[in-house]
DRENPA-3360 file (N, C-alpha, C; in nm, 2 decimals, always signed):
BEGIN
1 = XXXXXXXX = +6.45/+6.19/-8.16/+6.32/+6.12/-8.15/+6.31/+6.02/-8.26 ~ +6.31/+5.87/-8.22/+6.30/+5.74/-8.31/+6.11/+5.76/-8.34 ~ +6.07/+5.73/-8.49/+5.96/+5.70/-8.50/+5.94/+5.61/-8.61 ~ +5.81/+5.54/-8.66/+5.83/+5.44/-8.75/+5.74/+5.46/-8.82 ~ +5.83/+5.52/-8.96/+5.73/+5.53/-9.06/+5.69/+5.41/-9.22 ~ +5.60/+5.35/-9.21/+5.58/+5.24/-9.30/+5.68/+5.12/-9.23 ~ +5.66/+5.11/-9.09/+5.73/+5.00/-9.03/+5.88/+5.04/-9.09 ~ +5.97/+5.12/-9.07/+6.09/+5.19/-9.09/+6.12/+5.28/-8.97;
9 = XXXXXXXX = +6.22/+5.22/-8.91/+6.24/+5.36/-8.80/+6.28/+5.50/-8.87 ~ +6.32/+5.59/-8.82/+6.34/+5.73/-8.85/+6.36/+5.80/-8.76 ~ +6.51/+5.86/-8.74/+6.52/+5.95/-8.65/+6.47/+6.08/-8.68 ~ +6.41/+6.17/-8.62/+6.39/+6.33/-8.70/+6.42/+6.46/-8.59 ~ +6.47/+6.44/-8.55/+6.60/+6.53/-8.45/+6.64/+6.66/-8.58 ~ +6.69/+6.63/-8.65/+6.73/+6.70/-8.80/+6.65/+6.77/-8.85 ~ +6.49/+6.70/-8.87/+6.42/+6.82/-8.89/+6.32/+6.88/-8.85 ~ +6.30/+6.88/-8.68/+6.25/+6.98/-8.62/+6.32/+7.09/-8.63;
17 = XXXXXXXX = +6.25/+7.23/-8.67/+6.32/+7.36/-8.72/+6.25/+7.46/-8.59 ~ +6.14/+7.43/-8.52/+6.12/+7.54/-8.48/+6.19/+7.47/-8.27 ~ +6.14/+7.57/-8.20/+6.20/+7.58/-8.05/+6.16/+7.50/-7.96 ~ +6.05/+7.44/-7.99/+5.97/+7.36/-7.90/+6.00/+7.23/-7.91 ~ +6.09/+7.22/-8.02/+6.13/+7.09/-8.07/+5.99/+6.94/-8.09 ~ +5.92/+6.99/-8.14/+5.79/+6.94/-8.17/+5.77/+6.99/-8.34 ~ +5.69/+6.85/-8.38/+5.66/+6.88/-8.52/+5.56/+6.75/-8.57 ~ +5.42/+6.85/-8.66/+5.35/+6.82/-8.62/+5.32/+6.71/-8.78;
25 = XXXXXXXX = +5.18/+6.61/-8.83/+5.25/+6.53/-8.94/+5.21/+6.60/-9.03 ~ +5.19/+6.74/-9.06/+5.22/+6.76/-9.18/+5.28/+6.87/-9.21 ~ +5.39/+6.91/-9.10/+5.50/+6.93/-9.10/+5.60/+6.80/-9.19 ~ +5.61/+6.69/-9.08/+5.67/+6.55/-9.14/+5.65/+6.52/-9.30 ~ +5.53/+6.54/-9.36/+5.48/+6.54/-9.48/+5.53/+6.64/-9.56 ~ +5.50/+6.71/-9.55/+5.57/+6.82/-9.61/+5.74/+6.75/-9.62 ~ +5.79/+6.76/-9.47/+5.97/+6.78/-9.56/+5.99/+6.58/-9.64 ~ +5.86/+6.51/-9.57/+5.91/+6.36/-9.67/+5.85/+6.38/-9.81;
33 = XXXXXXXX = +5.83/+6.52/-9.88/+5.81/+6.49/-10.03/+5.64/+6.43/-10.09 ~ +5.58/+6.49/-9.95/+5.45/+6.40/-9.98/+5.33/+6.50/-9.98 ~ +5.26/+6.46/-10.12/+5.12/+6.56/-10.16/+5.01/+6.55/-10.03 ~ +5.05/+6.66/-9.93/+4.94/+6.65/-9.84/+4.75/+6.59/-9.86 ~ +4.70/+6.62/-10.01/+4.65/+6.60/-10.04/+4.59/+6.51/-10.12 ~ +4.66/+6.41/-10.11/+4.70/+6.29/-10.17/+4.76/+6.16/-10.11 ~ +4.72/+6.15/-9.98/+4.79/+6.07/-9.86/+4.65/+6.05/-9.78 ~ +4.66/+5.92/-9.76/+4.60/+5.86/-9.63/+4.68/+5.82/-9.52;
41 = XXXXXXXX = +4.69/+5.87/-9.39/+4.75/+5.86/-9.29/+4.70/+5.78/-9.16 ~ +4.78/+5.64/-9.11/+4.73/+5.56/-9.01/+4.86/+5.60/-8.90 ~ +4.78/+5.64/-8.80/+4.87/+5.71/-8.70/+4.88/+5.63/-8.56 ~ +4.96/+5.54/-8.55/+4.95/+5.46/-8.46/+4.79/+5.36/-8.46 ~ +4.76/+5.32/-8.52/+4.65/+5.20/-8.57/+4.54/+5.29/-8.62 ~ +4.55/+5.47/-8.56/+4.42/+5.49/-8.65/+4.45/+5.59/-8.76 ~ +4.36/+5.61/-8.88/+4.33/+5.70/-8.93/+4.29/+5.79/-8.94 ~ +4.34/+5.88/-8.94/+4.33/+6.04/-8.93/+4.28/+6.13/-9.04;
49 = XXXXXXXX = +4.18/+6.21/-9.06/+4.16/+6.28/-9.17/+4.27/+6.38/-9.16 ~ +4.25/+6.45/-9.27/+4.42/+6.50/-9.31/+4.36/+6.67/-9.28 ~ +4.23/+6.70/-9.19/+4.20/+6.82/-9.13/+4.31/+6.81/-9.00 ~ +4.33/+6.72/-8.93/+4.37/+6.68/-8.82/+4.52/+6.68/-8.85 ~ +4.57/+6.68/-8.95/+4.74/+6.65/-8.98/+4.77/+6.75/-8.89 ~ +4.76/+6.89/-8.91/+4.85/+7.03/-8.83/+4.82/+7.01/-8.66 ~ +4.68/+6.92/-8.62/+4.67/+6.93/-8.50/+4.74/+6.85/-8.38 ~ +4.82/+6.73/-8.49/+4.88/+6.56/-8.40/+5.00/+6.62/-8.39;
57 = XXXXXXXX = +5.06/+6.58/-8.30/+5.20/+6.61/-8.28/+5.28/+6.49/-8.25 ~ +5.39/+6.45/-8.35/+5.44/+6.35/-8.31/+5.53/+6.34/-8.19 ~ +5.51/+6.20/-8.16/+5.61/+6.19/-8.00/+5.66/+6.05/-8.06 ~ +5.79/+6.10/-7.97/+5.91/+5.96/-7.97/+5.82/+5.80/-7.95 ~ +5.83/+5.73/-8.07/+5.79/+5.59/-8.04/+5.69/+5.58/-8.15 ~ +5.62/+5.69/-8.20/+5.48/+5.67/-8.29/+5.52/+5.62/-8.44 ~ +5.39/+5.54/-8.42/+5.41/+5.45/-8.59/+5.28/+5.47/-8.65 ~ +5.35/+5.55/-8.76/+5.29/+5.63/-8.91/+5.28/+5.50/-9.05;
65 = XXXXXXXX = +5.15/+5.54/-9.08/+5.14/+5.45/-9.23/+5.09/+5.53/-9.31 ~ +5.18/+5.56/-9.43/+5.15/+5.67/-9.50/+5.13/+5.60/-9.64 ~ +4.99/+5.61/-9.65/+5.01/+5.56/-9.81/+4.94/+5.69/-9.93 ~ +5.00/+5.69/-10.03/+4.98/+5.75/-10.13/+4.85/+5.74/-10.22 ~ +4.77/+5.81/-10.25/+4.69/+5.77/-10.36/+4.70/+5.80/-10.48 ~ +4.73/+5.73/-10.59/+4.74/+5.78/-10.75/+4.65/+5.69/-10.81 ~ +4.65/+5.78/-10.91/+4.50/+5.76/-10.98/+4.58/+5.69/-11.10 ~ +4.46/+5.68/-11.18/+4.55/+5.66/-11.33/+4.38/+5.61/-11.36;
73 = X = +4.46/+5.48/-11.53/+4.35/+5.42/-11.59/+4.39/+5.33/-11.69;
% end
């Protein structure tokens, strides 16, 4: 399955783990290194509250905008 993450394709064939061969984005989050709780997610043009991450399932073609929020001062 080709998907585009931050306008980047990505195959992720490799890391679906479970049988259904589906995985959902915060599965995806999780194995890209990213603070579930610390991310804003545009999922194909919309934004998604991150209650909704376990419930999207990605499909072949979808474009993810994953941006980070860090604080500082």
């Amino acid at each position: 399955m080709k998907i585009f993450i931050n306008s980047r394709p990505h195959l992720i064939e490799n890391i679906i783990s479970n049988n259904f061969n589906k995985i959902n984005i915060n599965q995806l989050l999780k194995y890209l290194d990213y603070e579930i709780t610390s991310v804003v997610i545009e999922y194909n043009g919309l934004v998604i509250e991150s209650s909704r991450f376990e419930k999207i399932l990605i499909k072949d073609g979808d474009k993810l905008e994953i941006l980070s929020i860090v604080g500082g001062g």
